[in-house]
N, C-alpha and C positions, 0 to 999 in steps of 0.2 A: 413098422413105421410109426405107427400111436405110441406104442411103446416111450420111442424116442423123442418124438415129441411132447408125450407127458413129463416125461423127464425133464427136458427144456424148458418145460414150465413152470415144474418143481423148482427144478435149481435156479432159476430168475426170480421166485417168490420171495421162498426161503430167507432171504439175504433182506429180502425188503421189510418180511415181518419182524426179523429179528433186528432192524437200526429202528423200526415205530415203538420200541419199548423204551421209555425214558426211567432214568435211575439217579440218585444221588447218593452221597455217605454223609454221616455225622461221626462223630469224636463222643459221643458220651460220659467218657471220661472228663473231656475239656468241659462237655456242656456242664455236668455236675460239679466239677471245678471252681465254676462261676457262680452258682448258687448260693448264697451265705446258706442259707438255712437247710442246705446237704454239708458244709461243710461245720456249721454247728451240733449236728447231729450225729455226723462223723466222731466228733470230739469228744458229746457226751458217752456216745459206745465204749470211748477208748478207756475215758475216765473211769464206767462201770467196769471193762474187762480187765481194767487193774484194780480195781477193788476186788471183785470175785478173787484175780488169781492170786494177792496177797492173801486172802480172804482161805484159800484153800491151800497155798503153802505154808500158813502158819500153822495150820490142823497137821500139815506132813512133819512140818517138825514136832510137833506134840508127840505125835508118833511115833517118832524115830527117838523121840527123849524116852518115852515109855519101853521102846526096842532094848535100848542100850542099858538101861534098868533091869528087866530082865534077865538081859545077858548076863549082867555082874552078880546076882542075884540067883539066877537058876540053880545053880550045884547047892544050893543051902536048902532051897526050897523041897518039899516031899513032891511025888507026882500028881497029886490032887491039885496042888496049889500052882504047881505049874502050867499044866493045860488049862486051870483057870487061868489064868494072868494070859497065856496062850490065847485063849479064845478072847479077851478082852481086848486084845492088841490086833488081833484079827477082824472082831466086828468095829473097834472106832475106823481103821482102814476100809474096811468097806461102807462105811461111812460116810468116809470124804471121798473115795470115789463116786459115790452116789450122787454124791453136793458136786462135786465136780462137774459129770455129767449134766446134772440137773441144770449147771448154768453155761455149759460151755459143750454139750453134746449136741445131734441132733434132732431140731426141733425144741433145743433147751429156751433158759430165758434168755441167754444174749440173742438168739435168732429171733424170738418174738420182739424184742425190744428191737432189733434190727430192722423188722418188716413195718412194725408199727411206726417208726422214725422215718424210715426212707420210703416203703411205697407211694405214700402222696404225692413225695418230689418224684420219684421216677415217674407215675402215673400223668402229671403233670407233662414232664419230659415227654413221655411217648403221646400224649395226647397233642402237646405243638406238634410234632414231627407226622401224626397222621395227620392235623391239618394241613400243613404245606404240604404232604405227597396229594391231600385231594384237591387243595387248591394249586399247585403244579403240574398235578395228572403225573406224579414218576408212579412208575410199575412198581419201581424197586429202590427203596432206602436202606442200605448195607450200615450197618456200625464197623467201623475201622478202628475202633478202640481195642487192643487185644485179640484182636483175630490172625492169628495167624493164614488164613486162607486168603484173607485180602492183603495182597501182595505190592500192589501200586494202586493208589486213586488219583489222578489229577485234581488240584486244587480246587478248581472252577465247579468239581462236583459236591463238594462241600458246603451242606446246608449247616455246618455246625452255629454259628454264626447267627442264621436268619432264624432258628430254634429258638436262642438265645432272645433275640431281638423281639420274635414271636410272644415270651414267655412276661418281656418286660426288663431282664438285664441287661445290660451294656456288655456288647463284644468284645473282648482285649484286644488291642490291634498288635499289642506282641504276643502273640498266640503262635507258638513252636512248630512251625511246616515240617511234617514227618513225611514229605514228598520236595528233597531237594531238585530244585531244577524244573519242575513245574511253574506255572505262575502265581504268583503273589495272590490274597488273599483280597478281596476287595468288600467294604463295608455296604454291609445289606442296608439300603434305602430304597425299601418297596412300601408305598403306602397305605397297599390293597395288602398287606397282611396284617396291620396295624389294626384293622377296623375289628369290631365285637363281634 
């Protein structure tokens, strides 16, 4: 008989502690979006990663010019002078994979150049977002940007927005609902998030 009555009171708890958890999502991607200075930095990345990789496909054709020289070239050549030229064609190649590496592997320089650039704005980013989850009390703020796990979020759970607001830039109000049939997105004017 306790048996069942603990259970009774199990199963009545249960349901109560688990609606006391409050939770919101953000967009990430949207919040970074709106940023100028994530999307300037963006740019500059893009600018260096086309410098490097012209930078390292002009060494492969150096290479392949030196390749094809040999080629036409080897039947005349004795074998001393071959595995020379051989090994000369083999070390500038590992070469520019080296270079390569060096700026496009990882932990190369585009990834330091990447962290050095955008940590601040993310740090920034996540730093509004834990304010409002402690000036909100949510449990839990999910990123819906890229997550395949998060499946549906109703609109209204969406701090994307008040982030933004938090941060100092202006919300888009055409900002793209990736939750058709939800309701509309409504412009954060809270005053109490405003303050310093």
């Amino acid at each position: 008989m306790k048996k069942i009555i603990i259970a009774i009171i199990l199963a009545a708890l249960i349901p109560l502690a688990a609606s006391a958890q409050k939770y919101a999502c953000v967009n990430t991607e949207y919040i970074l979006s709106k940023i100028p200075d994530y999307n300037k930095a963006q740019n500059q990345l893009n600018k260096l990663s086309e410098q490097w990789q012209k930078e390292v496909e002009s060494k492969f054709q150096e290479i392949d010019k030196l390749y094809k020289s040999y080629q036409q070239e080897a039947y005349l050549l004795p074998d001393n002078l071959k595995r020379k030229r051989e090994d000369e064609i083999i070390a500038k190649e590992r070469e520019v994979k080296e270079l390569q590496n060096k700026y496009f592997g990882p932990g190369g320089d585009l990834d330091k150049k990447r962290a050095e650039l955008m940590k601040p704005i993310q740090d920034r980013v996540y730093s509004a977002i834990e304010r409002i989850a402690n000036e909100k009390r949510y449990d839990f703020i999910l990123d819906k940007s890229g997550s395949a796990t998060l499946l549906y979020v109703n609109a209204k759970y969406d701090v994307s927005d008040l982030v933004l607001d938090l941060m100092g830039y202006k919300p888009d109000s055409g900002k793209p609902d990736d939750n058709e049939g939800t309701t509309k997105r409504k412009e954060v004017q809270n005053p109490e998030m405003r303050k310093p």
